[in-house]
N, C-alpha and C positions, 0 to 999 in steps of 0.2 A: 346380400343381393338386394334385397326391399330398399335400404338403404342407399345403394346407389340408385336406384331409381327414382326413389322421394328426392334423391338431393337433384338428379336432370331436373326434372319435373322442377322445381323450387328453384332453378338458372333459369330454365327458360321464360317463368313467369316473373320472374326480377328483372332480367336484362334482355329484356325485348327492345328495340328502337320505337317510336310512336311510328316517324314519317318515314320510316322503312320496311315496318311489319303491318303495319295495322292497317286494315282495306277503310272501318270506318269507327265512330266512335259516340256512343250518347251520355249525354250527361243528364246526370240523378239528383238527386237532393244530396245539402251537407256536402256536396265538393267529391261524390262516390262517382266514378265514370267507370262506363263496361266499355273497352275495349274490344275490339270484335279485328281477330286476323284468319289467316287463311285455316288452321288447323285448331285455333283456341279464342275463347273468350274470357277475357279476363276483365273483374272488377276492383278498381284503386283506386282510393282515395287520392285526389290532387290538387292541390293547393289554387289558387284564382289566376296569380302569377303562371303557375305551368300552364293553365289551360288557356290562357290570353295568347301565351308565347308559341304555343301548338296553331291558334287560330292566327295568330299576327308572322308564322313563319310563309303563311302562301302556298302552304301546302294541302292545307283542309278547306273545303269549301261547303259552309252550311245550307244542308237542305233541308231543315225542320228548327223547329222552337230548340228540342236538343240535340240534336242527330248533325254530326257534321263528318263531312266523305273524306278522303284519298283521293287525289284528283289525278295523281299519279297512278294509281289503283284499278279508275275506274276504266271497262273492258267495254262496256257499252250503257247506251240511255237512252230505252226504246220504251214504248206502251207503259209508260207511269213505274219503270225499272228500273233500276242502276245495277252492270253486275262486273263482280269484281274477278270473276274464274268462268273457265270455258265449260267448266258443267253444269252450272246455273241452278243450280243445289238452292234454293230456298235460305240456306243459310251466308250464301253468298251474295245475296241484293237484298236493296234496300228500295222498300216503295218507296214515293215519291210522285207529290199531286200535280197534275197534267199542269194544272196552269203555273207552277214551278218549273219544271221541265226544261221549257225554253231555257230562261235564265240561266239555265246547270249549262244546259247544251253550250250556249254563248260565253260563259266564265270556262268550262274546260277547253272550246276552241281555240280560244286566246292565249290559253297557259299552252296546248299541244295543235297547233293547226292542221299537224296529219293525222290525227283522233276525231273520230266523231265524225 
């Protein structure tokens, strides 16, 4: 029984989608990124290529030095917040400095006009 369950657990952390699971993502030193989704956080190493191709697919939009969002994801972006679930759990948003804000507001307008 242990055994099945180490092996779910060890699927679910392999074969996640980035631009379908993941609400946001920060990058670390040496190429280590945490992954942050609805239920897990996950940390993997990724090569410079994958993480260009995460940021050059139009799906993530950076809102810090490493921190880049779900823009698909994101539920709202109010009072210096981004949140990505209706229970608004602390683990679920991401600050974000006021005078940023706008900008976010105006790149996810564009991507979603009935958002926001």
């Amino acid at each position: 029984m242990m055994n099945v369950i180490a092996e779910e657990t060890r699927n679910i952390y392999e074969s996640f989608e980035v631009e379908k699971d993941i609400y946001y993502f920060k990058v670390g030193r040496l190429g280590l990124v945490s992954f942050h989704g609805r239920n897990y956080n996950i940390k993997k190493t990724v090569t410079t290529e994958q993480l260009n191709s995460y940021v050059a697919s139009g799906h993530f939009i950076k809102v810090s030095s490493n921190c880049y969002v779900n823009a698909g994801k994101v539920l709202s972006l109010a009072d210096g917040m981004i949140c990505f679930d209706r229970s608004y759990s602390e683990t679920k948003q991401i600050q974000v400095s006021k005078w940023r804000q706008q900008g976010i507001k105006n790149l996810l307008s564009a991507r979603n006009p009935m958002a926001m």
